[in-house]
Structures are given as structure tokens and as C-alpha cells.
N, CA, C and O atoms as CSV, one atom per row, in Angstrom:
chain,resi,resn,atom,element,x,y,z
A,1,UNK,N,N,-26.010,-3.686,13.699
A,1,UNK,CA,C,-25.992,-4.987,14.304
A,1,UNK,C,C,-25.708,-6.022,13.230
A,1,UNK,O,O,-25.823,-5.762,12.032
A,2,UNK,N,N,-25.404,-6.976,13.609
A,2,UNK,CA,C,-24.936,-8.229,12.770
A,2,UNK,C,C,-25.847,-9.320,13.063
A,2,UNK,O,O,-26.217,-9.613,14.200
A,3,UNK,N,N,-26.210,-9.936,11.948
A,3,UNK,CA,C,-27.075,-11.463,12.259
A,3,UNK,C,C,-26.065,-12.694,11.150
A,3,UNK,O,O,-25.555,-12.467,10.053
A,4,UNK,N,N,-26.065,-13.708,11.793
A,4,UNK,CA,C,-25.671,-14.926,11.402
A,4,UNK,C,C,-26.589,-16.065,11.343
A,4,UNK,O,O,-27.260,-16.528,12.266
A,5,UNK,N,N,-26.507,-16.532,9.852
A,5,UNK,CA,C,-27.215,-17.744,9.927
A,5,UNK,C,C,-26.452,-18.828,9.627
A,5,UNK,O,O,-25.553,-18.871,8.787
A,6,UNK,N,N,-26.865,-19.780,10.397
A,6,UNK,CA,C,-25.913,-21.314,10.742
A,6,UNK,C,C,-26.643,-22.401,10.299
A,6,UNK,O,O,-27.826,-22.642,10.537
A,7,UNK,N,N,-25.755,-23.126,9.550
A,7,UNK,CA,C,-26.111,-24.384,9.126
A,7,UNK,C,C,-26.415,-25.566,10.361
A,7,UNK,O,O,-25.908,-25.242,11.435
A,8,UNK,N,N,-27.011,-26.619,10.372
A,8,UNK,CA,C,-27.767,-27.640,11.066
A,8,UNK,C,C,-26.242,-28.190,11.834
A,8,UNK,O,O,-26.579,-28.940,12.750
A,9,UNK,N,N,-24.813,-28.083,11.778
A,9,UNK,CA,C,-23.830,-28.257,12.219
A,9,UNK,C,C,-23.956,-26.707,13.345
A,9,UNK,O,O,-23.443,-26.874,14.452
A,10,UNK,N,N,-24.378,-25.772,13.173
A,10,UNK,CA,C,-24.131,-24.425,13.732
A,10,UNK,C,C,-23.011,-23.713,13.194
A,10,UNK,O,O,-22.589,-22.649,13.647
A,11,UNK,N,N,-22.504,-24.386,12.129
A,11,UNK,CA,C,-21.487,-23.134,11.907
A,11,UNK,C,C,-21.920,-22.356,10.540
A,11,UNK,O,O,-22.436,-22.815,9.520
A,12,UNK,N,N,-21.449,-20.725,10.938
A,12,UNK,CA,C,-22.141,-19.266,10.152
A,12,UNK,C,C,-22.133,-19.942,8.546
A,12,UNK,O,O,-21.527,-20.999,8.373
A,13,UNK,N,N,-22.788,-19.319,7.476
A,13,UNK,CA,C,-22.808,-19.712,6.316
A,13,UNK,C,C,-23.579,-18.529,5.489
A,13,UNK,O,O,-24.059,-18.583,4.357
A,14,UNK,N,N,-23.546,-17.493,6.378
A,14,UNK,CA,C,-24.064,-16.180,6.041
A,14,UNK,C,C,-24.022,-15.307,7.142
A,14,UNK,O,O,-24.175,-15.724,8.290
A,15,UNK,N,N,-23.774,-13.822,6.802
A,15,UNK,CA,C,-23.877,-12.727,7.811
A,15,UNK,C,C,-24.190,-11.514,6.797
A,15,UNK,O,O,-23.623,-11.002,5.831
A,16,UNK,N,N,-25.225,-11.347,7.419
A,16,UNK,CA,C,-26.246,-9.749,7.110
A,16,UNK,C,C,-26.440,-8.919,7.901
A,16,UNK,O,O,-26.808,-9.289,9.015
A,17,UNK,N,N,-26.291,-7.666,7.667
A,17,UNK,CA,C,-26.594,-6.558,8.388
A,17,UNK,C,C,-28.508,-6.156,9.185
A,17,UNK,O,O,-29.074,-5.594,10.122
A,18,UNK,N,N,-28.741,-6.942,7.960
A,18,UNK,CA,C,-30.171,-6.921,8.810
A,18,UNK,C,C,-31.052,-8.457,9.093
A,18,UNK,O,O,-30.975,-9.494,8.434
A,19,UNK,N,N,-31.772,-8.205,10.140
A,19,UNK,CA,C,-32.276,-9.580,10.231
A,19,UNK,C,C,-32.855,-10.230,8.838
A,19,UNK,O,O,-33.192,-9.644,7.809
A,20,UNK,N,N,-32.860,-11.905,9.201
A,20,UNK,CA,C,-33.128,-11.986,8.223
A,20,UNK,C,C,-33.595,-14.046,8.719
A,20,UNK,O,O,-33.082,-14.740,9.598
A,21,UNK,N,N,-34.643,-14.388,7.773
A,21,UNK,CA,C,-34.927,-15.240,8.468
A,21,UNK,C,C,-34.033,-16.513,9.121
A,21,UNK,O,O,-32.943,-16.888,8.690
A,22,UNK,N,N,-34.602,-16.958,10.016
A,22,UNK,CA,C,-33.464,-17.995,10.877
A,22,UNK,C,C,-31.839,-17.647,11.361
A,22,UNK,O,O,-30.891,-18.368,11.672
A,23,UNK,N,N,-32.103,-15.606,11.219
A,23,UNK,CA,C,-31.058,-15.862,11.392
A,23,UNK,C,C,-30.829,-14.688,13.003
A,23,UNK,O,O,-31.614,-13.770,13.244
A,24,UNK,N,N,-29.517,-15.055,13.960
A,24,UNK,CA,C,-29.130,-15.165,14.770
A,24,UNK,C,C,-28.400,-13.508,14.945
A,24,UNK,O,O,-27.959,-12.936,13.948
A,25,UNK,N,N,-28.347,-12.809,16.445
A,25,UNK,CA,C,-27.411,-11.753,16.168
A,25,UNK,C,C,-26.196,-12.398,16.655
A,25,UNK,O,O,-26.030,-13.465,17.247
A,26,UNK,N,N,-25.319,-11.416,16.228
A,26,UNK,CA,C,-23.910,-11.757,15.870
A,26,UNK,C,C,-22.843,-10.934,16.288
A,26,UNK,O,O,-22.941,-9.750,15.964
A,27,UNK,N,N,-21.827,-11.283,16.943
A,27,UNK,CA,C,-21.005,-10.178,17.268
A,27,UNK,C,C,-19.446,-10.660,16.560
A,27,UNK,O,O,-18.745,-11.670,16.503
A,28,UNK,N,N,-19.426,-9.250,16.083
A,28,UNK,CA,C,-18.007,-9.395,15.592
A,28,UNK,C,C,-16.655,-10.053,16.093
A,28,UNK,O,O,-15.714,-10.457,15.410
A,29,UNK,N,N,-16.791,-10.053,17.293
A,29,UNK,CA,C,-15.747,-10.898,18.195
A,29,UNK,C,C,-15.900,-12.167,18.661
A,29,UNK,O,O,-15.264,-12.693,19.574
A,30,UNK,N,N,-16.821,-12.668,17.958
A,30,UNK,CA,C,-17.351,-13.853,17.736
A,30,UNK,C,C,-16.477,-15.017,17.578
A,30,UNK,O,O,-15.427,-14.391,17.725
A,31,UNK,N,N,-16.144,-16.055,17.419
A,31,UNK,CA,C,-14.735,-16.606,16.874
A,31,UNK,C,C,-15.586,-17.365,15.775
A,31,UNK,O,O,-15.003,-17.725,14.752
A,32,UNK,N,N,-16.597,-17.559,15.895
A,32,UNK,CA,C,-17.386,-18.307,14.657
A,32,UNK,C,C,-17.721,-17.263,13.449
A,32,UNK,O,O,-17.897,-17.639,12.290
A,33,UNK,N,N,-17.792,-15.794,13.904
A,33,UNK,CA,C,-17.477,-14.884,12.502
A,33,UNK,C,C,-16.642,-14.219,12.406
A,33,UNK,O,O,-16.706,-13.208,11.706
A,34,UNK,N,N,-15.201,-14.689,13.317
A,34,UNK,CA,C,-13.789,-14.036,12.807
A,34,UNK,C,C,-13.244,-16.083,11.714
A,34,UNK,O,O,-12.423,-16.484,10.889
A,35,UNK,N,N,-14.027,-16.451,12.270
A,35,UNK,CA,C,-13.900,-18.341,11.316
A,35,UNK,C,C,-14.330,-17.548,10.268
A,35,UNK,O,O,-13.435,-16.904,9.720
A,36,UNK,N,N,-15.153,-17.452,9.952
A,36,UNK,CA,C,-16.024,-16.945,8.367
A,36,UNK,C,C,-15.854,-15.690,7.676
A,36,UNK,O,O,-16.130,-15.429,6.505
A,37,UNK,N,N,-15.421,-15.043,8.460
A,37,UNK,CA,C,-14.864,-13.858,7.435
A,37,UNK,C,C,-13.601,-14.349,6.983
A,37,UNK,O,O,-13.351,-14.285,5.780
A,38,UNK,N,N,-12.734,-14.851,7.818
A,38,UNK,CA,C,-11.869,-14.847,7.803
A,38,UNK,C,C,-11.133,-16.957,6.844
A,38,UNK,O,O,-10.011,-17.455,6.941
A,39,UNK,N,N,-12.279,-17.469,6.156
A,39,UNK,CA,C,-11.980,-18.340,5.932
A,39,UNK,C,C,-11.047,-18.719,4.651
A,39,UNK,O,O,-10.683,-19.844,4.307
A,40,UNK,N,N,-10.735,-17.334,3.982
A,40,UNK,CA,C,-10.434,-17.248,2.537
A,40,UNK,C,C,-8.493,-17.286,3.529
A,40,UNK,O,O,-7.517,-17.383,2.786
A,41,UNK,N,N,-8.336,-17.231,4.523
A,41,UNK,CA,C,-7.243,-16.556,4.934
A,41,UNK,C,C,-6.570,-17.009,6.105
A,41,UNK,O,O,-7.343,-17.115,7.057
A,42,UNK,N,N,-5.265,-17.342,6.377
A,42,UNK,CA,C,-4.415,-17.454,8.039
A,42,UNK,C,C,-4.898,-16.860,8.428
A,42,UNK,O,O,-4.435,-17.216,9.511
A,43,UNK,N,N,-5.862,-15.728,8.823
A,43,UNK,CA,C,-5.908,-14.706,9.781
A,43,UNK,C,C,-6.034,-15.597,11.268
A,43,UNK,O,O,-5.653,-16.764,11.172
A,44,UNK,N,N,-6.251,-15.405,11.864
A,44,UNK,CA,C,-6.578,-15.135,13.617
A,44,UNK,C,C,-7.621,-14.287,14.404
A,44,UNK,O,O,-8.371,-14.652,15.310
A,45,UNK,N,N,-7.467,-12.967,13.783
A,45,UNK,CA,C,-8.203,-11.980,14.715
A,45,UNK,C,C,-8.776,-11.003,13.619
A,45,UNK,O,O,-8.723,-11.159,12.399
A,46,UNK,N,N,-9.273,-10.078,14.247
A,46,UNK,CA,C,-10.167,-8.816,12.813
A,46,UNK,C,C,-8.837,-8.047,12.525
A,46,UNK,O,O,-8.664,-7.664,11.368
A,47,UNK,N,N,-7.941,-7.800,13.407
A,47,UNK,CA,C,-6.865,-7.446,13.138
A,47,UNK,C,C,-5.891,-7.639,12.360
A,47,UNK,O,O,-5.111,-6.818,11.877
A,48,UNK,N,N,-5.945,-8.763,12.240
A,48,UNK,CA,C,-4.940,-9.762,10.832
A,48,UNK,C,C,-5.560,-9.847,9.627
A,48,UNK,O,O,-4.994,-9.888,8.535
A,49,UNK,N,N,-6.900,-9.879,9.865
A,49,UNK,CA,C,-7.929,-9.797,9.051
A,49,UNK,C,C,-7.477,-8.762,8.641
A,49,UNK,O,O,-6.544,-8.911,7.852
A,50,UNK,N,N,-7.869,-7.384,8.940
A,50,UNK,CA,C,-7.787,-5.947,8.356
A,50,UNK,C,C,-6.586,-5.729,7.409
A,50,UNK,O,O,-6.413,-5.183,6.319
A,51,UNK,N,N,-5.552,-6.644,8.644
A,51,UNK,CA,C,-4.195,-6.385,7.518
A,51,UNK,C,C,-3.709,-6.745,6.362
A,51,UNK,O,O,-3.094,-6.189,5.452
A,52,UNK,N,N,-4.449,-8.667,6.770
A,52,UNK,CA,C,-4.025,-9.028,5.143
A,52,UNK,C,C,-4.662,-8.455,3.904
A,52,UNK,O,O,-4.109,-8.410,2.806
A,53,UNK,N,N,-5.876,-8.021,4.178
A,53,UNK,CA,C,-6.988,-7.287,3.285
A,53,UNK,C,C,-6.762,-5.899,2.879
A,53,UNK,O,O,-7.574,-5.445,2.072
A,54,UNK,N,N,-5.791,-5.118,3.293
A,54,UNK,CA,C,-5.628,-3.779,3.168
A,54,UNK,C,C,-5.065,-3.306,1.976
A,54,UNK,O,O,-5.176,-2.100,1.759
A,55,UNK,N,N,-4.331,-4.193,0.945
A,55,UNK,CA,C,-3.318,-4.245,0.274
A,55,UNK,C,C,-4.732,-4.135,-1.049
A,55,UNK,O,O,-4.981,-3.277,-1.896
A,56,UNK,N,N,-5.565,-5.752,-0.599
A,56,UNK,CA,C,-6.693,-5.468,-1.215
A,56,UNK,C,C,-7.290,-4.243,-1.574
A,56,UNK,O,O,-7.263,-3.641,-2.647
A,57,UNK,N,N,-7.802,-3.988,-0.566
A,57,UNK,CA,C,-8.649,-2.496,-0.290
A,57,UNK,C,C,-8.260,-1.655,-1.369
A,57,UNK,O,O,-8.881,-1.480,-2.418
A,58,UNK,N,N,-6.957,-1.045,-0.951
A,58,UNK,CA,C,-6.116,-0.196,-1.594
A,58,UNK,C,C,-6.382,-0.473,-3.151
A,58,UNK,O,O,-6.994,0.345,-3.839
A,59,UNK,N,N,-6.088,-1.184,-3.452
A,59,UNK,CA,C,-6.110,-1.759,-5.287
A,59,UNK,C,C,-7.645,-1.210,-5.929
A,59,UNK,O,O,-7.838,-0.807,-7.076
A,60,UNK,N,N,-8.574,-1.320,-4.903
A,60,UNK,CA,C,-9.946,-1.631,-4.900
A,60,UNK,C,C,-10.482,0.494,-5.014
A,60,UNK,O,O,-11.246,1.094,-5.770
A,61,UNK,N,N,-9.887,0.807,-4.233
A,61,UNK,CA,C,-9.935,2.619,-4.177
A,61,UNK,C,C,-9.308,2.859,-5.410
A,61,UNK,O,O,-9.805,3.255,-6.464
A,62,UNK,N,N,-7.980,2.523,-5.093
A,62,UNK,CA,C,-7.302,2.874,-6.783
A,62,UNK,C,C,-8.289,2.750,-7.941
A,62,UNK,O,O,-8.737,3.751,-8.500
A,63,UNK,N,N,-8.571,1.694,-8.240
A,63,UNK,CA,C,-9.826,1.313,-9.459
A,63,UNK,C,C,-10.628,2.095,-9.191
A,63,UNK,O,O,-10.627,2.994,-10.032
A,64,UNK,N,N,-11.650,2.296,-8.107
A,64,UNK,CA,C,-12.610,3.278,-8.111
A,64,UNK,C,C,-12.383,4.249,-8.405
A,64,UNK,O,O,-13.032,4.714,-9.342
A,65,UNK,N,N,-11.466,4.971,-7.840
A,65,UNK,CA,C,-10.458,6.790,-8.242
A,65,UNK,C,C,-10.829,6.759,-10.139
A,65,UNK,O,O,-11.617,7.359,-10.869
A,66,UNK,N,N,-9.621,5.568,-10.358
A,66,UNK,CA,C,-9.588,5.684,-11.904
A,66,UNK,C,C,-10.814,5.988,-12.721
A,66,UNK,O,O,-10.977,6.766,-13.661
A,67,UNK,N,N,-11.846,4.948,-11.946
A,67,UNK,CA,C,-13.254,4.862,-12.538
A,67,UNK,C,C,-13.992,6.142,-12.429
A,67,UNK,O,O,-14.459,6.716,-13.413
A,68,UNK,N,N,-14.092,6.604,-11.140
A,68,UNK,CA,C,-14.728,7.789,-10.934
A,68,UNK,C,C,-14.157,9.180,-11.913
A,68,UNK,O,O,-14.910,10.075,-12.298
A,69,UNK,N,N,-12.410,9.105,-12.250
A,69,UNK,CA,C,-11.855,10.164,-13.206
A,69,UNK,C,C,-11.998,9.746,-14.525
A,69,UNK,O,O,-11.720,10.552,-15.413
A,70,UNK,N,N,-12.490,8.313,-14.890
A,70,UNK,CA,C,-12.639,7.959,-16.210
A,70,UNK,C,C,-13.822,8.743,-17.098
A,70,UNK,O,O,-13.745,9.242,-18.220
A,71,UNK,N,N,-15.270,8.635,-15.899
A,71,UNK,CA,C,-16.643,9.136,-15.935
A,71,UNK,C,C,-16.586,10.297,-15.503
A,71,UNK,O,O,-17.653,10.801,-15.154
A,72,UNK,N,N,-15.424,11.042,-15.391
A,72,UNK,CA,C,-15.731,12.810,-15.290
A,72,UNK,C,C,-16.514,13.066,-13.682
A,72,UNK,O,O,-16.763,14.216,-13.320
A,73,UNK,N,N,-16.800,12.058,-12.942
A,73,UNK,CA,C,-17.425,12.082,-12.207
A,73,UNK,C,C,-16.864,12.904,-10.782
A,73,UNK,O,O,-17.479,13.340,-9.809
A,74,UNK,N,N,-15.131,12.894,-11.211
A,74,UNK,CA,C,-14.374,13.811,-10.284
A,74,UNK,C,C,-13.092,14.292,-11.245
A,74,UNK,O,O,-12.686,13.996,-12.369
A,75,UNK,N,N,-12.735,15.085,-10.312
A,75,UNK,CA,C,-11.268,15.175,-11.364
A,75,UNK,C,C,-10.295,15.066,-10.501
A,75,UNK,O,O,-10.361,15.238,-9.284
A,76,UNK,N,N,-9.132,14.698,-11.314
A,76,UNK,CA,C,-8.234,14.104,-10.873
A,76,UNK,C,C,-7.380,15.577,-9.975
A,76,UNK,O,O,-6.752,15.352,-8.941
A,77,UNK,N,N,-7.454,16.565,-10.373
A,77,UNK,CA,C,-6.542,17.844,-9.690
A,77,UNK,C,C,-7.580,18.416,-8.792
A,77,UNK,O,O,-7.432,19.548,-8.332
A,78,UNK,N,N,-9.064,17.384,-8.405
A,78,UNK,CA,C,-9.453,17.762,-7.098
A,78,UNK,C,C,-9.143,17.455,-6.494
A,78,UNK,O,O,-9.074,18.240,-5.549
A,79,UNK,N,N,-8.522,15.877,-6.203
A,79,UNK,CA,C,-8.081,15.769,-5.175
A,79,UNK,C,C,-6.549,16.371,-4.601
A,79,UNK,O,O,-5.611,16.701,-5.327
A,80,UNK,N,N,-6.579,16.414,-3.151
A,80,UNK,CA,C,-5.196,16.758,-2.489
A,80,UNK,C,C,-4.031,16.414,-3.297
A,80,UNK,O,O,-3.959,15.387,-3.973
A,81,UNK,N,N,-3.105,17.318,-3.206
A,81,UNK,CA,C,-1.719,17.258,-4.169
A,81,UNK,C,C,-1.031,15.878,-3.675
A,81,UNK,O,O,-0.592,14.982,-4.395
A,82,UNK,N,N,-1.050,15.938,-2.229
A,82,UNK,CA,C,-0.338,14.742,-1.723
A,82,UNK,C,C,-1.136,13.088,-2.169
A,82,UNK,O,O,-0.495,12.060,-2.390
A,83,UNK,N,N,-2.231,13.180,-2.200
A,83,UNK,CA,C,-3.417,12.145,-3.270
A,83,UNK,C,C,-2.865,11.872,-4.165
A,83,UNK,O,O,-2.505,10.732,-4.460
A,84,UNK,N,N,-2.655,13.033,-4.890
A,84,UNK,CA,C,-2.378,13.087,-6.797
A,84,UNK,C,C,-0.853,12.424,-6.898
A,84,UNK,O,O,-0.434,12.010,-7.979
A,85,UNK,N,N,0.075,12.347,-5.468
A,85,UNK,CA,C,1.196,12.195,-6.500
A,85,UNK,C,C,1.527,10.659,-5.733
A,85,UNK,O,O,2.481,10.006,-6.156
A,86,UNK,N,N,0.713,10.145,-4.624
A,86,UNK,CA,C,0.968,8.772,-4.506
A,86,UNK,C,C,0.029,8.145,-5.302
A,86,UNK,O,O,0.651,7.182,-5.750
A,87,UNK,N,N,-0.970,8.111,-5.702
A,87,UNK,CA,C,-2.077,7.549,-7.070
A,87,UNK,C,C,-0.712,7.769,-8.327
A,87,UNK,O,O,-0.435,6.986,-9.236
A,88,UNK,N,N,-0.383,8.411,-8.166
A,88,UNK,CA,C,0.542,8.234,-9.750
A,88,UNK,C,C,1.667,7.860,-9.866
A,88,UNK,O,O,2.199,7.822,-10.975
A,89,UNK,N,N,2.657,7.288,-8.119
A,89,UNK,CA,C,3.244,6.344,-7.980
A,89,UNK,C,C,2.765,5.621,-8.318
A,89,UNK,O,O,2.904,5.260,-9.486
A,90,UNK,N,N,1.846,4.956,-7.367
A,90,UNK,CA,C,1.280,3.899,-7.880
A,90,UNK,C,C,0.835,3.286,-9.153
A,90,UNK,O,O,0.931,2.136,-9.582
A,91,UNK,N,N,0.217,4.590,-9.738
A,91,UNK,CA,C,-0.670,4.059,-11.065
A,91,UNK,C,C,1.093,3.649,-11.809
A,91,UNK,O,O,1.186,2.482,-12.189
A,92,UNK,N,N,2.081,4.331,-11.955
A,92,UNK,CA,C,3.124,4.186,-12.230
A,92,UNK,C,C,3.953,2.429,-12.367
A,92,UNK,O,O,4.348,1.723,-13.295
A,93,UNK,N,N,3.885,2.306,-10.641
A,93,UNK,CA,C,4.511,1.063,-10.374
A,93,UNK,C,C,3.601,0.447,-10.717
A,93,UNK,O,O,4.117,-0.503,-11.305
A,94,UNK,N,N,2.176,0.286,-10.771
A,94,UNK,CA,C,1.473,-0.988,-11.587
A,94,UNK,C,C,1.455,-1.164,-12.564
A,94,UNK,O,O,1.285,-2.349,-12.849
A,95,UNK,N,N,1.564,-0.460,-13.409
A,95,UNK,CA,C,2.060,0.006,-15.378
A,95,UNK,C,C,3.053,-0.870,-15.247
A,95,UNK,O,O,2.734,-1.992,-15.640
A,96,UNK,N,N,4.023,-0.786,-14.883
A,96,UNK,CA,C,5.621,-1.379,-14.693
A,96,UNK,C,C,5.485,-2.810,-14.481
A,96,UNK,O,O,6.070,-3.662,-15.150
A,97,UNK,N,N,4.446,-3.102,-13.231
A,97,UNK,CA,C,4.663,-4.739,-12.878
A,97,UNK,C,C,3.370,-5.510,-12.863
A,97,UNK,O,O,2.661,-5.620,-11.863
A,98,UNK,N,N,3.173,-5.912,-13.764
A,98,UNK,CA,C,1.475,-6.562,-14.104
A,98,UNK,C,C,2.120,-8.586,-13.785
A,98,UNK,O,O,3.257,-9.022,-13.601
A,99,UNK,N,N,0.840,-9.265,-13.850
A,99,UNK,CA,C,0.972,-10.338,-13.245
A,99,UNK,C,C,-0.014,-10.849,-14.592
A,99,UNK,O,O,-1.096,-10.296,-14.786
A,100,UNK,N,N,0.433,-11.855,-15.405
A,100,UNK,CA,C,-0.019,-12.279,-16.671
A,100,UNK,C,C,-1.306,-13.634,-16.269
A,100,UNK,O,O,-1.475,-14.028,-15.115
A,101,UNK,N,N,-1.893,-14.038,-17.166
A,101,UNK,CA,C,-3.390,-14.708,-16.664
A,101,UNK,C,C,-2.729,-16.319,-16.296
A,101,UNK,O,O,-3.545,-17.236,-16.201
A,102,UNK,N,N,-1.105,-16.652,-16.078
A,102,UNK,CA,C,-0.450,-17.624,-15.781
A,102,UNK,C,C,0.060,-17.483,-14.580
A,102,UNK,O,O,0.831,-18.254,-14.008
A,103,UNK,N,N,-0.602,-15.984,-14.010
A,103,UNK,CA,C,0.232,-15.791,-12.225
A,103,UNK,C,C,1.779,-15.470,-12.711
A,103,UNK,O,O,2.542,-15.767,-11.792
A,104,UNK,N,N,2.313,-15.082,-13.583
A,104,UNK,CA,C,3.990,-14.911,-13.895
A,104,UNK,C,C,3.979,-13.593,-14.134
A,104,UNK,O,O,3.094,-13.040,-14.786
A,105,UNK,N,N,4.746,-13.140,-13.734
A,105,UNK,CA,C,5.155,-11.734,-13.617
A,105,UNK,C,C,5.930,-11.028,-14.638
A,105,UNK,O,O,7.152,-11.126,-14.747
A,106,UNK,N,N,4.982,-10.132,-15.570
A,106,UNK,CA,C,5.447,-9.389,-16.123
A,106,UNK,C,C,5.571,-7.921,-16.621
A,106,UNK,O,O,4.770,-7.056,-16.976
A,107,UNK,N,N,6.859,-8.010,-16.500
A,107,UNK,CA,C,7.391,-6.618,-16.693
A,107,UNK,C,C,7.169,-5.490,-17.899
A,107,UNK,O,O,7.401,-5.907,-19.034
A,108,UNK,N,N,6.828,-4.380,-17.796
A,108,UNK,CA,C,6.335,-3.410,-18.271
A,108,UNK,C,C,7.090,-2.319,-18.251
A,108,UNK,O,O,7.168,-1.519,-17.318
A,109,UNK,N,N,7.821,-2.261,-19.585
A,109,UNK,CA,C,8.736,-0.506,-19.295
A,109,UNK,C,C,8.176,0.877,-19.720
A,109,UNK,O,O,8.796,1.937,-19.639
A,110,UNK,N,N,6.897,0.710,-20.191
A,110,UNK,CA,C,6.023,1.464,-20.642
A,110,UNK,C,C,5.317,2.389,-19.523
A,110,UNK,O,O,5.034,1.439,-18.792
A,111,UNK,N,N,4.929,3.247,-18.983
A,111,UNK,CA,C,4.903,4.307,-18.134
A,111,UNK,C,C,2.900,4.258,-18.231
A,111,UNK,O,O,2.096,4.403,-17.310
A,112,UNK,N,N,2.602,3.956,-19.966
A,112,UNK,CA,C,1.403,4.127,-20.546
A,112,UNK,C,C,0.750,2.884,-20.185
A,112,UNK,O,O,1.212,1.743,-20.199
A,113,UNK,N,N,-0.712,3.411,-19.772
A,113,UNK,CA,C,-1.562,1.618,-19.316
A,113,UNK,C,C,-2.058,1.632,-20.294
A,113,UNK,O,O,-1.884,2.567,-21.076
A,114,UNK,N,N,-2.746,0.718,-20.534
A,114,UNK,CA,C,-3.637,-0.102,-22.423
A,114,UNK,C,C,-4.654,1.113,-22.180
A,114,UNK,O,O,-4.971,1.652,-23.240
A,115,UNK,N,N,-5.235,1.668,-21.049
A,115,UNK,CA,C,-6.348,2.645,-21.715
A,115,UNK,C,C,-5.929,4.298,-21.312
A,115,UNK,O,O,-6.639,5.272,-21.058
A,116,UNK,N,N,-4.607,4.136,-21.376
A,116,UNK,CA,C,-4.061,5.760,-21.608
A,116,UNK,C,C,-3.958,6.079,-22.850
A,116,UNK,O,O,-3.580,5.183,-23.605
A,117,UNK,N,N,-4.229,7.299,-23.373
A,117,UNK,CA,C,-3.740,7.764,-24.696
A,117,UNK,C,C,-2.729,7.965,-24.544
A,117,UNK,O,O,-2.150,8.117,-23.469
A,118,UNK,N,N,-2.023,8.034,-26.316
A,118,UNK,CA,C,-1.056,8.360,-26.976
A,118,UNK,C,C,-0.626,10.230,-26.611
A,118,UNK,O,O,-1.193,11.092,-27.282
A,119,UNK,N,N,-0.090,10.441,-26.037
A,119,UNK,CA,C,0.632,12.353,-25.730
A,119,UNK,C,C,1.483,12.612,-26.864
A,119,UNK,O,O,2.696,12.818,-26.889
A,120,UNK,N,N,0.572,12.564,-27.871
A,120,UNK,CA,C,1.473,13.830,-28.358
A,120,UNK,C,C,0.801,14.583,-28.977
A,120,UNK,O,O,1.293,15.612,-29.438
């Protein structure tokens, strides 16, 4: 279940999974918490929501994967072959096209990220 708590205007300014004081249940189809999830964003619906965010997501697994094979915590040739070789597109095309701390885009012909070793 969902609870929302609302400012003295009534509009959400928090949503928790569990109750919590002053605060309200909540349904996802709400338009006052598709407003608030959705305030960082054009969205419209949970649907637009989901989509513009997915791209997110994705980036967000990637890092974890890396993290989790950094700490031995999995290995990388456990996962599915078909896993292993879009993660290394990817890890690939992001090596290639990084975005500098000015938002400008730069290019990378190097295959190697700053915390890959040297192969040889």
C-alpha cells in the first residue's frame, strides 16, 4: 500500500510505503502522485513515467552488475551469454562516449575504462 503526506495546500510532499504519521493512503493512479513522482519530468501517466526513466534504470543495473563483478560478489561468465555480450556492448559504447563535468560530449577511442587494467 502507499501513504501520502500533504502539505496544508494538500498537495503530496512525501510517499512511503508504510504508514506514517499524518499521512494518507494513496493510490498510484492518483493524479496528485503521478504530479509527484513525476515532477522531475513531462511525463503524464506511470507509463511515460516508466519510459522516460528506463534509460535511467538501465545505467543504474549496469553500475550495479559492474559493482557486484568488481566485489567478486558474482562473476561475470555467470551470467547468460546473451547478458555477457549486450553488458559489453554497452560497457563498450560508454567507454567510447562519456559526457565531460561541462555536459559536452566527449569522445573516447579507447575500448579501456579508467578502472580497467592494462592486458598484457
Amino acid at each position: 500500500m502507499l501513504y501520502a503526506i500533504r502539505d496544508e495546500q494538500g498537495q503530496i510532499t512525501s510517499l512511503s510505503a508504510q504508514p506514517v504519521e499524518n499521512s494518507t493512503v494513496a493510490d498510484i493512479a492518483d493524479p496528485d502522485v503521478i504530479h509527484f513522482l513525476s515532477s522531475n519530468s513531462e511525463a503524464d501517466s506511470p507509463k511515460e513515467l516508466l519510459d522516460k526513466t528506463d534509460t535511467e534504470v538501465s545505467r543504474i543495473i549496469e553500475d550495479l552488475i559492474d559493482l557486484l563483478i568488481s566485489k567478486q560478489t558474482i562473476l561475470f561468465t555467470d551470467l547468460p551469454e546473451a547478458a555477457q555480450q549486450k553488458l559489453l556492448t554497452r560497457k563498450l559504447a560508454r567507454s567510447a562516449y562519456k559526457v565531460d563535468d561541462n555536459n559536452q560530449t566527449v569522445m573516447n577511442n579507447s575500448i579501456l575504462g579508467d578502472d580497467d587494467s592494462i592486458l598484457f
